[in-house]
Structure formats: C-alpha cells, structure tokens
C-alpha positions as CSV (number, residue, x, y, z in Angstrom):
1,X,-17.8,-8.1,27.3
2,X,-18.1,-11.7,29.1
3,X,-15.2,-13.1,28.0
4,X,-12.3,-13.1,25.0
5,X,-12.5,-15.6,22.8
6,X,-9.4,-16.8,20.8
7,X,-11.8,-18.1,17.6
8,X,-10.9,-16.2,14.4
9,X,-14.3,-16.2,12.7
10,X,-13.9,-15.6,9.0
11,X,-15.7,-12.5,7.7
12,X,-18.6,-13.8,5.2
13,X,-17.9,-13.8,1.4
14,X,-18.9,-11.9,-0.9
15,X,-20.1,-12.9,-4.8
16,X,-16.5,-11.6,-5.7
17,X,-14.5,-13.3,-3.4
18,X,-13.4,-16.5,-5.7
19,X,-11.6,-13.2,-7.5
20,X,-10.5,-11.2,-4.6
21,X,-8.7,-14.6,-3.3
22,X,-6.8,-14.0,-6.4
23,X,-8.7,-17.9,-7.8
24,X,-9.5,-16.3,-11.5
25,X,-8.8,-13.7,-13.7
26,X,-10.4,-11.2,-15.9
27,X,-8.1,-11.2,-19.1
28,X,-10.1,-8.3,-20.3
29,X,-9.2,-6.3,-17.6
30,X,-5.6,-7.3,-15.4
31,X,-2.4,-7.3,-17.4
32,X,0.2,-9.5,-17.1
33,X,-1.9,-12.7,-14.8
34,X,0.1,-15.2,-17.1
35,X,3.1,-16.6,-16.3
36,X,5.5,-17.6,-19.5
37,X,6.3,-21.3,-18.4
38,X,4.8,-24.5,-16.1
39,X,2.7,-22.3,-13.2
40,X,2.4,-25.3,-10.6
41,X,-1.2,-26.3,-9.4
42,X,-2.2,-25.0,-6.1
43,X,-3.1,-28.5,-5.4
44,X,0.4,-30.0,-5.6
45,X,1.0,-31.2,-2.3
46,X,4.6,-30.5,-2.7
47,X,4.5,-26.7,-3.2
48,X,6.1,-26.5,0.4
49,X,8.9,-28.7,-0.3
50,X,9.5,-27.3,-3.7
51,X,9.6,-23.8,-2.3
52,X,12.0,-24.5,0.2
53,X,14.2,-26.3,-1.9
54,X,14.5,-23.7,-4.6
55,X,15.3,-21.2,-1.7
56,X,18.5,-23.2,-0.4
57,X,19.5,-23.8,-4.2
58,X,19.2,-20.1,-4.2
59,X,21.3,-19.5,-0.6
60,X,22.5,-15.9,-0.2
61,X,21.7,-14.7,-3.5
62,X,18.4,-14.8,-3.2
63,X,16.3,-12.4,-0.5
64,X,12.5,-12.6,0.1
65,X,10.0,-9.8,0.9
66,X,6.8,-9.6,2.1
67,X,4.8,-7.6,3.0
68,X,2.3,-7.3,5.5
69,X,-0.7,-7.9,3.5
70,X,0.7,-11.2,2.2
71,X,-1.2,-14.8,2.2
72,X,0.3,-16.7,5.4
73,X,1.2,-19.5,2.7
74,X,3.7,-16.6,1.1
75,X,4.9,-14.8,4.4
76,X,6.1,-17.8,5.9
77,X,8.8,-17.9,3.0
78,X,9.8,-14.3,3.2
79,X,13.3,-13.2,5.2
80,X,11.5,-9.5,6.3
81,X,8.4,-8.8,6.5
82,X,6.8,-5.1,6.7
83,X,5.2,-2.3,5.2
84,X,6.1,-1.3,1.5
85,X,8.9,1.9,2.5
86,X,10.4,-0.5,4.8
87,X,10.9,-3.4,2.8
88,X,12.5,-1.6,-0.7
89,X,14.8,-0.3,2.2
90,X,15.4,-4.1,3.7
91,X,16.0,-4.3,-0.3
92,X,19.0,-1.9,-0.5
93,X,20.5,-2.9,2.8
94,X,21.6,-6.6,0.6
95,X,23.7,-5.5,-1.6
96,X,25.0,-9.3,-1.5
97,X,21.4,-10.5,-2.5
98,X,21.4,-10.7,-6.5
99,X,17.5,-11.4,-7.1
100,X,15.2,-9.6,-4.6
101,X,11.8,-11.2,-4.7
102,X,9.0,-9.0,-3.7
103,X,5.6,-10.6,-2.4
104,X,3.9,-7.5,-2.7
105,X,2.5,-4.7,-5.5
106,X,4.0,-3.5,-8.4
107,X,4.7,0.1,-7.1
108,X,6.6,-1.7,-4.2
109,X,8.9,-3.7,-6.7
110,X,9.6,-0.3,-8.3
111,X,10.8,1.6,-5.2
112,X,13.1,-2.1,-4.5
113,X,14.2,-1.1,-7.8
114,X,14.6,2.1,-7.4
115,X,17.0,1.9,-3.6
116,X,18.8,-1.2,-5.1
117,X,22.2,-1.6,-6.9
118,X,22.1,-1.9,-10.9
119,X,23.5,-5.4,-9.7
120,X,20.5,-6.4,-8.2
121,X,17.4,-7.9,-10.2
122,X,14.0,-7.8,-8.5
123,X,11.0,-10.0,-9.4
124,X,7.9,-9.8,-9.0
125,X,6.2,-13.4,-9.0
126,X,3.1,-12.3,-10.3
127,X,3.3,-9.4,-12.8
128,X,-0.7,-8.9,-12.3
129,X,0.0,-7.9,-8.8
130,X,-0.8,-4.1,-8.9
131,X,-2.6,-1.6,-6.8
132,X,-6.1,-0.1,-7.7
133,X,-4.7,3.7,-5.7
134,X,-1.5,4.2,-7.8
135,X,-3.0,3.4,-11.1
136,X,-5.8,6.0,-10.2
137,X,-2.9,8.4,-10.9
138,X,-1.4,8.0,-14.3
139,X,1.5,10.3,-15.4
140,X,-0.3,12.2,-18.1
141,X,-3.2,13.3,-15.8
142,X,-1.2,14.4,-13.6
143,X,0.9,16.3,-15.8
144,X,-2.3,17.6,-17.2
145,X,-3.4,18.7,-13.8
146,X,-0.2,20.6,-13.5
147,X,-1.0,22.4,-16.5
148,X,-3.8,24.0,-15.0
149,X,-1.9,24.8,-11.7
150,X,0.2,26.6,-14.2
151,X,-2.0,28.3,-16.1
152,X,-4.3,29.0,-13.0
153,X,-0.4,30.8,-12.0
154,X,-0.1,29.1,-8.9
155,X,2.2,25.9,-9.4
156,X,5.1,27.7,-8.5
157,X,3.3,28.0,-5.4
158,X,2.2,24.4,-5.2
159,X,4.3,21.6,-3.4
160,X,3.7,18.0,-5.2
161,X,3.8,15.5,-2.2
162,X,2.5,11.9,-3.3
163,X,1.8,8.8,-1.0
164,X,4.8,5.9,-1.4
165,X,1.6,3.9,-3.2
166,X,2.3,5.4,-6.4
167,X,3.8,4.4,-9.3
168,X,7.9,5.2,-10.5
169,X,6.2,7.8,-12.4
170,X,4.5,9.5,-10.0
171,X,7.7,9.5,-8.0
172,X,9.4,11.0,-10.7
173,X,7.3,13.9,-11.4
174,X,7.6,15.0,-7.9
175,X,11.3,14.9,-7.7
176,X,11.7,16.9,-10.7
177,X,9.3,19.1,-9.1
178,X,10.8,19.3,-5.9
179,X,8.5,18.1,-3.9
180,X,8.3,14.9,-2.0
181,X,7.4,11.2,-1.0
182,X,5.5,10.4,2.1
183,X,4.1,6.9,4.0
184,X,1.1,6.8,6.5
185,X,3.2,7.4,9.5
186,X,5.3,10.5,8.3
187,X,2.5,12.3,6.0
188,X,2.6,14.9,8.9
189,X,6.2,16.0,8.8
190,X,6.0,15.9,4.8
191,X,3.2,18.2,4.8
192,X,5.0,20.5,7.5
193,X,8.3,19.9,5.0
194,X,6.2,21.0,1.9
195,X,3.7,24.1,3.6
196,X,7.6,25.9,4.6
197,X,8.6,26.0,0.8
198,X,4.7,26.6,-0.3
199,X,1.2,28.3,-0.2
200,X,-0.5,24.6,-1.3
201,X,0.0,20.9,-1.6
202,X,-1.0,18.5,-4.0
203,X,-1.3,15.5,-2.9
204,X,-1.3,12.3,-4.6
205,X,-3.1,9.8,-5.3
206,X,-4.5,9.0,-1.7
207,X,-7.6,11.7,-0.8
208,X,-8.0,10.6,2.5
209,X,-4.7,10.3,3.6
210,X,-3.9,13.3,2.7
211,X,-7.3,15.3,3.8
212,X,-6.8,12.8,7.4
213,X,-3.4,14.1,8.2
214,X,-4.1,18.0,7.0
215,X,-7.3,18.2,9.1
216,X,-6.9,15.9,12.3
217,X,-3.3,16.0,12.3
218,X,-2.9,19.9,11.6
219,X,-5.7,21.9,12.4
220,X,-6.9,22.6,8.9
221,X,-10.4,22.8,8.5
222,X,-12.3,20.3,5.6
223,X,-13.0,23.5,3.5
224,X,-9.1,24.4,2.5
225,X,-9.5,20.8,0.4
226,X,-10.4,20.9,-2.7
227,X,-10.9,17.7,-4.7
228,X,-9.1,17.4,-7.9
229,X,-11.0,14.6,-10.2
230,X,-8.9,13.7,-13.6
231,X,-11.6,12.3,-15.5
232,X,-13.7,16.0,-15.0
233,X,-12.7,18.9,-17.5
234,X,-10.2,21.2,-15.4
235,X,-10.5,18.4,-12.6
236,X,-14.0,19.8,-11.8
237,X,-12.5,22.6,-10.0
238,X,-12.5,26.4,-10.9
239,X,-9.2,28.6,-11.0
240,X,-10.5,30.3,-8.1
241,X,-10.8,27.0,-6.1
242,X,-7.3,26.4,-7.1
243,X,-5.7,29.4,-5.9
244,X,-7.6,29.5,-2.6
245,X,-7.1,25.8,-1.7
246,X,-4.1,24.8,0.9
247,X,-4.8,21.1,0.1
248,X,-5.7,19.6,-3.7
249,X,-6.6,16.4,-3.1
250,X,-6.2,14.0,-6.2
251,X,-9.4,11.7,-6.4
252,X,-7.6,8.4,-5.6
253,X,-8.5,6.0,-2.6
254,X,-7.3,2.2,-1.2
255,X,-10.2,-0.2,-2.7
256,X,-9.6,-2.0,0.3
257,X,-9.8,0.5,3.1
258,X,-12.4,2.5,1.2
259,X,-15.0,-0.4,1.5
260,X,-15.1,0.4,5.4
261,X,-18.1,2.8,6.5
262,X,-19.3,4.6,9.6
263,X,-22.0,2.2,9.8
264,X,-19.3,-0.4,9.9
265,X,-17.9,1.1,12.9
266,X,-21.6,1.7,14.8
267,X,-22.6,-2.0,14.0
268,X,-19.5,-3.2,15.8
269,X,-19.4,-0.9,19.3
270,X,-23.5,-2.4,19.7
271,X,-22.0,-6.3,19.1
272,X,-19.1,-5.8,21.1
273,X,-19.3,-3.2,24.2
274,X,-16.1,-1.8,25.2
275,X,-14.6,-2.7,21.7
276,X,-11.7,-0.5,20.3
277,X,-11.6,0.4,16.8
278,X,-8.3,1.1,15.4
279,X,-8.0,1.7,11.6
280,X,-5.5,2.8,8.7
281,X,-5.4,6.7,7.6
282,X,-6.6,5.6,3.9
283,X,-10.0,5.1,5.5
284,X,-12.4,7.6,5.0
285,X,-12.8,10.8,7.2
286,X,-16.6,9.9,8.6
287,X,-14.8,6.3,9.9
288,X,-11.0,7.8,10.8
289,X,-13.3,10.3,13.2
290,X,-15.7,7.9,14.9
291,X,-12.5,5.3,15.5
292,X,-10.9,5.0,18.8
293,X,-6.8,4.8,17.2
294,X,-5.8,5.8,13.6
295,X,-2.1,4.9,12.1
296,X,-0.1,2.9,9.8
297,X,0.4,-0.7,9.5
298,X,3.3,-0.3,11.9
299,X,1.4,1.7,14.6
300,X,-1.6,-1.1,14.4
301,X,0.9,-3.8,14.8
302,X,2.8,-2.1,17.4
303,X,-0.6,-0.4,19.3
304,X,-2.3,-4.6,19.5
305,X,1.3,-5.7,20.7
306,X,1.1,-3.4,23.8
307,X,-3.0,-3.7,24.3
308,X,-3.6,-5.7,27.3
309,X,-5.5,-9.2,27.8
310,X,-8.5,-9.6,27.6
311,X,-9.2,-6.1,25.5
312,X,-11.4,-6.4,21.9
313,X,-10.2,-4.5,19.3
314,X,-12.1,-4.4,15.3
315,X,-9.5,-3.2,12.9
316,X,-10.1,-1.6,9.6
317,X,-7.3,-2.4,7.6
318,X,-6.4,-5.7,5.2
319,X,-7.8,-8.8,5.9
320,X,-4.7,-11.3,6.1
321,X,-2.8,-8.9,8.7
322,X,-6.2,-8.6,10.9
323,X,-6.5,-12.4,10.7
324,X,-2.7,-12.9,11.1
325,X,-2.8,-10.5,14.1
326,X,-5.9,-12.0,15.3
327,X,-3.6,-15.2,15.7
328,X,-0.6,-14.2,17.3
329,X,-2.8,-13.0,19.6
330,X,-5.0,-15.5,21.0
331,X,-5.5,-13.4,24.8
332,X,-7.4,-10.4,23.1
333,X,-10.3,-10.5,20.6
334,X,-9.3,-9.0,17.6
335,X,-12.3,-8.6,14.8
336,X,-12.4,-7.5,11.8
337,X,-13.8,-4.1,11.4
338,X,-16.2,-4.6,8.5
339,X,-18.5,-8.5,8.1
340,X,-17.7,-9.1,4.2
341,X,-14.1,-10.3,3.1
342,X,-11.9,-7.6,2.7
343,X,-9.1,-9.2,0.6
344,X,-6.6,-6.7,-1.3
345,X,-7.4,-8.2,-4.4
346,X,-3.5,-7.7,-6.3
347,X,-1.8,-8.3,-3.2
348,X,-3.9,-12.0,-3.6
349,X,-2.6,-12.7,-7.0
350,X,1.2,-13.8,-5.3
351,X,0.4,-17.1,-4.0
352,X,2.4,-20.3,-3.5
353,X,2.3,-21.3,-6.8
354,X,3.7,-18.0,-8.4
355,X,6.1,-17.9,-5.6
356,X,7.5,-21.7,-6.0
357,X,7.5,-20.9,-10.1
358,X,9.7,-17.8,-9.7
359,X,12.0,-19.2,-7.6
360,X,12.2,-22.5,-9.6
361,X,13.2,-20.5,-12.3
362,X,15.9,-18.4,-11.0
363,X,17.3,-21.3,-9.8
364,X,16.9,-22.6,-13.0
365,X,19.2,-19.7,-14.6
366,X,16.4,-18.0,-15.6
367,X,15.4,-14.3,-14.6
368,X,11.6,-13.8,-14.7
369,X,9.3,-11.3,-14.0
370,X,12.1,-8.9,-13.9
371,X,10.6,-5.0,-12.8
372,X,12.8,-1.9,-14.1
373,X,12.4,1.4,-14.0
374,X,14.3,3.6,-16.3
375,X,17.6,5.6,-15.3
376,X,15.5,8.9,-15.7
377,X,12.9,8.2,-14.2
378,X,14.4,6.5,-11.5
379,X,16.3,9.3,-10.3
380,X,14.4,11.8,-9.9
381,X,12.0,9.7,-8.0
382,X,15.3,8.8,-5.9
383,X,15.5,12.7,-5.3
384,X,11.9,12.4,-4.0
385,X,12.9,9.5,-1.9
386,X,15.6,10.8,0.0
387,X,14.0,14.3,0.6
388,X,11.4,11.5,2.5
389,X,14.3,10.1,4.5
390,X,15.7,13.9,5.2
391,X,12.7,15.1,7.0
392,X,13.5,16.3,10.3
C-alpha cells in the first residue's frame, strides 16, 4: 500500500438503486409505504429546521433511536444510536420518554415494544420499514416445521433458538417453547445455553449465523446442519436427517450481507495489498472463512476504532455504517467490501421526511404509526428475552 487516502469513493449503483435508496415504491409488493397525512418533500430546504423544532416541542417526552444502519440525515437526530438489542434496551431504560421513535426495522420497534412500559408508545416513522430475514420466517411455517420435529419424535429434544431479527412472533413461539433469543455477538453462549437442555437446535431465521457460530465458533463440523426450507414439502429434509442433525438451519439470510461473495473478498486483497477484511456473521460461510475478522456491528465498530493509522480495512456489512465509519476515520482506508451499492433497502425507507412528519405529528397531538404487539404474544417473547439477558 503507498499511502491511505481519506476519499470515500461511493460504490457504483446498481439498476435498483433509485429503490434501494428508499426513492420509490412497489405498491404491489411493500405494505404500509403511505403515510395518512402531508409527507413533506425531500426537497424542502427546511426539513432540518422543522425536525429540530418538533424535537424541542417534544422535550423529554420524546426519545430518538437509531440504529446503526441509518441514513446520516436520520442519525444525526437520534439520542442513542446502536445495534437493534441495544437500542429496545436504551428504550426501556426511559421510562420518562412517552413516544419512543425508532429509525430502524419493524422487528426492532416490536422488541422497543416489547421492554417498554404499557405507558410508552413507539413509532415507527415509516411503517414499510421491515426486514427481508424476519419475514422469511412467518409464524405458521414455523409452527408447521415444528409439527414435523414432533411427529419425526424429536422436538422434545429440539431447543428453538432464533436470531433478535425476527419478528414478535417468532419471539413468542420460542418462549413458549423454552428456548431462546440470541444477537451476533452472543449466538455462542446461546447455543452452549440451548445444547445443555438438548440433543438439537433450531435456529431461526438466519442460516448463516447460526451454521457460522456452530462450526467456526464450536467445532461442529458443516455435516451436523441440516437445512430446513419452508416452501419444500417436510422442509426438504427426511425424518432421518432430522433426528441426526445437531443444527436445523431455517433457510433465511440478510439480503444485504448475503449479496457479498468470496470473489468479492479475492477481488479486494489483489486491489489493495495488505488489506483486512472484516465482515458481519450473516455473511456467508465461503466469505466469513476467507475474511481476516468476523463479528457484530459492535465488534466492527469497536475492532476499526482500535486499528492503527495508516491500515486498509474492506468491510462486509451495510453500506451507511461502512461509509459513516469510513468518515470518522479519515487516517485509515476503509472500503467497502463488495463494488455495487449495498443499501438495506427497509432500513432506507426512514428518511428525513418520514422522520420530520412523525414528529410533527406527535407534536401535533397525534400518535402515528403506532407498533403493538399483543399481551400474549408479547410475553412469552419477554420470557425468550430475558433467558437472552440471563446467559452466563
């Protein structure tokens, strides 16, 4: 390497990218991309002002999330920023705070909702902010897939364990039965947690996170995961395969992170000699094997925060945190792990305008966007929660 250059260059776009900016919509396809009322133009050149003002109309009863995947335009409103466990428990740390905003995913305004007092209202500014992984795991396959586990006699002997990006649902199933929640950076101890009350896991909805952590983490070899595929008859796997498996994988993956490839990480070590690569767990195994560093948001923050001048370092993981990162550190060269825009495409749909209209209205006396998960529902996936926060 000759030198470290401090230029972001922005990755190329792609025919989608208009859409992965969040700059359209496909009404036959996203739910909920309308907002009931005035949405302001992103052209207004007082969205700033507007925002800010609504904010200090709002004063302590209002508190701001965002997390790390957020446009800068959004983050630079939020009070905490951080990953999605860390933020729902910023969330339930303000019980002063009666509307909790949350510039993030839907399954992240569910856990808020979830760790927060009845008191509390959180909104979401944009309700067509969701997450491609958790709706690849829907409630009724996964009670279907259970079924089989049952009938294959082995779910008394199976331990649910599901990725925090899932939905209430999701949560709630596995608390009911007793299993438990994990993030990126504690997959490990849940999997330890869940292999001392059982024979097998299934894990949901993230295949890689959970086939990362069970083969690199704990010495389990790729041939104890099976892949469990809802939209296959008996999830394409035989009873046999079920009984024998340690690991049923659901066939879920990050859209985002799933778009890198080993070729990604080959093309970048010729361009930039002496390059690190660091990326996210959700990545696939091929690219999570030839990196240099794998961990969660956290750990890539942290891990570029201690890296010393002058290193280069291509991260696979979301596009406005490498570009964000890339910035507040002008001394190393920080890339981009793959050429093409990256964007997550829900996290995109909460921009200024949808932020300055939902805080306009609360200030206005009028809750919008409201997300609620039922008492039921809600508990159990509580259960699941704090058997998360009670691993050792």
């Amino acid at each position: 390497m000759d030198g470290v250059t401090s230029t972001w260059v922005e990755p190329s776009g792609t025919g989608a990218a208009l859409l992965l900016l969040g700059r359209g919509s496909d009404a036959s396809a996203e739910r909920g991309v309308e907002c009931p009322g005035e949405l302001p133009s992103p052209s207004d050149p007082d969205l700033v002002e507007r925002a800010t003002r609504a904010k200090a109309a709002l004063g302590d009863r209002l508190f701001i999330l965002g997390h790390h995947y957020q446009r800068d335009e959004v983050i630079q409103f939020a009070d905490v920023t951080g990953d999605s466990f860390k933020l729902a428990r910023e969330a339930a740390a303000r019980p002063e705070a009666e509307f909790i905003v949350f510039c993030g995913v839907h399954f992240m305004a569910e856990s808020a909702d979830i760790l927060t007092s009845d008191a509390q209202k959180v909104v979401l500014p944009d309700l067509g902010a969701g997450c491609s992984m958790a709706d690849m795991a829907a409630l009724p396959q996964v009670e279907t897939a259970w079924e089989l586990l049952e009938d294959a006699d082995v779910a008394g002997s199976t331990v649910p364990v599901t990725y925090m990006n899932s939905s209430a649902d999701i949560k709630g199933f596995v608390g009911r039965n007793h299993g438990v929640v994990c993030t990126s950076s504690n997959a490990k101890r849940a999997l330890n947690w869940a292999f001392e009350r059982g024979q097998r896991v299934l894990f949901l909805p993230d295949q890689h996170l959970g086939r990362n952590t069970a083969v690199l983490e704990m010495g389990f070899d790729l041939d104890d995961c099976v892949l469990y595929d809802p939209h296959k008859p008996g999830g394409g796997l035989t009873t046999k395969q079920l009984r024998e498996a340690k690991m049923i994988l659901w066939r879920g993956h990050c859209s985002v992170h799933g778009r890198f490839t080993k070729s990604c990480v080959d093309e970048v070590r010729m361009r930039v000699p002496g390059v690190n690569v660091l990326v996210h767990p959700e990545c696939r195994y091929d690219v999570v094997t030839s990196a240099d560093y794998v961990g969660s948001t956290e750990y890539i923050i942290k891990t570029l925060d201690a890296a010393p001048a002058g290193s280069a370092w291509a991260i696979g993981t979301e596009l406005n945190l490498v570009r964000r990162l890339a910035h507040a550190h002008p001394d190393k060269q920080i890339m981009f792990l793959d050429r093409n825009v990256c964007y997550c495409s829900t996290m995109n749909r909460i921009d200024l305008p949808h932020l300055v209209w939902a805080l306009e209205e609360l200030a206005a006396g009028r809750l919008v966007n409201q997300i609620t998960v039922d008492a039921d529902t809600a508990h159990h996936a509580r259960v699941a929660l704090d058997q998360m926060l009670a691993l050792p």
